[in-house]
C-alpha positions in Angstrom: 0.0 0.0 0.0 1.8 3.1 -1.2 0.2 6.5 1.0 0.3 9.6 -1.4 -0.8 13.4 -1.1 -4.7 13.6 -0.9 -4.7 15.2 -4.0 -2.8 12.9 -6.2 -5.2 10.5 -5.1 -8.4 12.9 -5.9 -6.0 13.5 -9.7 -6.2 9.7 -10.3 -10.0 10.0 -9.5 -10.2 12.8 -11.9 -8.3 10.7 -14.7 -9.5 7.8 -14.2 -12.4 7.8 -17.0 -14.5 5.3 -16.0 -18.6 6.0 -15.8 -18.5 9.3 -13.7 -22.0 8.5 -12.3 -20.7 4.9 -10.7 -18.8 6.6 -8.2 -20.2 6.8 -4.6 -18.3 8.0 -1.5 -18.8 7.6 2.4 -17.5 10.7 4.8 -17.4 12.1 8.1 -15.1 13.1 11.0 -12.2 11.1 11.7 -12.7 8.8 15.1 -9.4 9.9 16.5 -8.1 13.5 16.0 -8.6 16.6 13.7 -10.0 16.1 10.4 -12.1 13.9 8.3 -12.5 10.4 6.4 -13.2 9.7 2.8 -14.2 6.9 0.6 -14.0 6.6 -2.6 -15.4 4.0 -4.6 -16.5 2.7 -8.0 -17.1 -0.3 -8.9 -14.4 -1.0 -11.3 -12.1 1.5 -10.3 -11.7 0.3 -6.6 -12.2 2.0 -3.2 -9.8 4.6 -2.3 -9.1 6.1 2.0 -8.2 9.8 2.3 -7.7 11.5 5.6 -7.7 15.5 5.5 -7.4 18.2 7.7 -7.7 22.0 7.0 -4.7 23.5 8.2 -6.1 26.7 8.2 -9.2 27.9 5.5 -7.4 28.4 2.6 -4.5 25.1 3.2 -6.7 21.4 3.3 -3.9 19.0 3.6 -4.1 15.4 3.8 -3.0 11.8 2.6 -4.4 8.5 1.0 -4.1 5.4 -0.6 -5.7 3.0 -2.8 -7.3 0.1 -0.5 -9.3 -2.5 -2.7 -9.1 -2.7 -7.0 -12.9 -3.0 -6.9 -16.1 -3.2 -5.2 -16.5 -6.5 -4.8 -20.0 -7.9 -3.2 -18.8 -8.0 0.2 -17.8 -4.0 0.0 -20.9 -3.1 -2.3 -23.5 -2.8 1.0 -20.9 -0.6 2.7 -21.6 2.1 0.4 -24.3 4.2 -0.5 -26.6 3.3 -3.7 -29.2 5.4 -5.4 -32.0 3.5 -6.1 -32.2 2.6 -2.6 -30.8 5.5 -0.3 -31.3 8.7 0.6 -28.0 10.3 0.6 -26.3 13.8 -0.4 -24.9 13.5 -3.4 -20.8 14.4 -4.5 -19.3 15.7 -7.9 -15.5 16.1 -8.2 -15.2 19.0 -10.9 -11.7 19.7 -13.0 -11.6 23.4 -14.2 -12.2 24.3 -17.9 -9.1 24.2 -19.8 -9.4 27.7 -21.6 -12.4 30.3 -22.5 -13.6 28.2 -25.2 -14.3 25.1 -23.1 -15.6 27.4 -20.1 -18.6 29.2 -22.5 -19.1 25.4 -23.6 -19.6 24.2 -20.6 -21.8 27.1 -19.2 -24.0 27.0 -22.4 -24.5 23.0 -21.5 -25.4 24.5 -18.0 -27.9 26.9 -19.5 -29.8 24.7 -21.3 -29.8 21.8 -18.7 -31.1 24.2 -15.8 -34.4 25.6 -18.8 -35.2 21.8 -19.4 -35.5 21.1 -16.1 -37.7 24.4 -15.4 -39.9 23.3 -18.4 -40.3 20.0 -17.1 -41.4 17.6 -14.7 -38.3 16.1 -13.3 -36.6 14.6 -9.7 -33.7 16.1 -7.6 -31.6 13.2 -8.9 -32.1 13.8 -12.7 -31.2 17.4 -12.3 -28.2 16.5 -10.2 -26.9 13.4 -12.7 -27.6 15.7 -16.1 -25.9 19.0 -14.4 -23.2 16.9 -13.0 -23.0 15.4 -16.8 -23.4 19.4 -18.2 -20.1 19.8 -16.3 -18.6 17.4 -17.8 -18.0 16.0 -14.2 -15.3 13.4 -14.2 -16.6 11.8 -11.0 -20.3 11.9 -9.2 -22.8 10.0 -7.4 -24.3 9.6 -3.8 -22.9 10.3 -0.8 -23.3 9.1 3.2 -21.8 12.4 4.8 -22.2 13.4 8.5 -20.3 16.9 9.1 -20.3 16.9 12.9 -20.1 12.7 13.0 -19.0 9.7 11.6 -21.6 8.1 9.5 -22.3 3.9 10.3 -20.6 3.0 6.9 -17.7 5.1 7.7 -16.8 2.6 11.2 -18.1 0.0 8.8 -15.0 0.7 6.4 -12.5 1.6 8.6 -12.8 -2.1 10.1 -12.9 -3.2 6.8 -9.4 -1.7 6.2 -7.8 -1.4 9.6 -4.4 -1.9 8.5 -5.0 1.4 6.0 -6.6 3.4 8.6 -4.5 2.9 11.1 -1.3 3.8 8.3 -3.3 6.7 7.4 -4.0 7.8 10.6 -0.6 7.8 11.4 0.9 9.7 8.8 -2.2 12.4 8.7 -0.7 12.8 12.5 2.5 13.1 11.8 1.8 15.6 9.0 -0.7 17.7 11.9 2.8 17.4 14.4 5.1 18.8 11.6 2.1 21.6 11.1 2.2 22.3 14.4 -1.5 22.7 14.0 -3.5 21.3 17.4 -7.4 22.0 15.5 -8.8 22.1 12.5 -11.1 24.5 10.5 -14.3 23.6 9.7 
């Protein structure tokens, strides 16, 4: 298990190019310390672990690491589904690569957002066709607690101990070399 920067784990998310709409994700605060969990997973891509903290509101730092290649059955009830929870929802968004792309993309917006006003329609659908308007590389639903640690998120962390405890570790020794003693919320 190799731990790397929160974000180059969120990049290979990004990248990735599986079906964006298969991902789902499980999140809360961390059992032990400052900061919070994250799962990531899709079921062909795997499950990835990130631990973050906001070292102040403008600095989120953090580590992870890949845990499992898949969802596998075992793993599948341990995260949220959308035909049978109700969940937030996520989208990880890359920025437009110049103007052109940008006035693309907010024209997609545009006429997503007046088909939905002209029509009958559920939270979900708006959600999956802005998210696909957006061209979002990664989206789906979401178990989140802000101020807790949602059932799924204890469920995981047994799953992967030896991760979590890793993870843990270096997310503490990366708050010690901060010298940060809280987090921002």
């Amino acid at each position: 298990m190799r731990v790397r920067d929160w974000q180059d784990i969120l990049s290979d998310v990004v990248n990735d190019g599986r079906d964006p709409d298969d991902w789902r994700a499980v999140a809360g605060r961390r059992r032990d310390g400052i900061g919070e969990d994250l799962y990531l997973g899709h079921p062909n891509a795997g499950v990835y672990h990130l631990k973050t903290y906001a070292k102040n509101p403008y600095d989120v730092r953090g580590v992870g690491t890949r845990v499992a290649r898949r969802i596998d059955d075992g793993l599948d009830s341990l995260f949220p589904h959308r035909e049978r929870d109700e969940t937030g929802r996520f989208g990880v968004q890359r920025p437009p690569e110049d103007g052109d792309e940008a006035e693309s993309m907010a024209m997609r917006l545009e006429e997503t957002v007046k088909v939905h006003a002209e029509a009958p329609t559920t939270p979900d659908d708006f959600f999956t066709d802005v998210m696909e308007a957006l061209d979002s590389p990664a989206f789906g639903p979401m178990d989140y607690e802000f101020d807790d640690r949602p059932d799924r998120l204890d469920d995981l962390s047994s799953e992967f101990t030896d991760a979590d405890d890793l993870l843990s570790s270096e997310l503490d020794d990366l708050i010690e070399t901060d010298e940060v003693d809280r987090g921002f919320y």
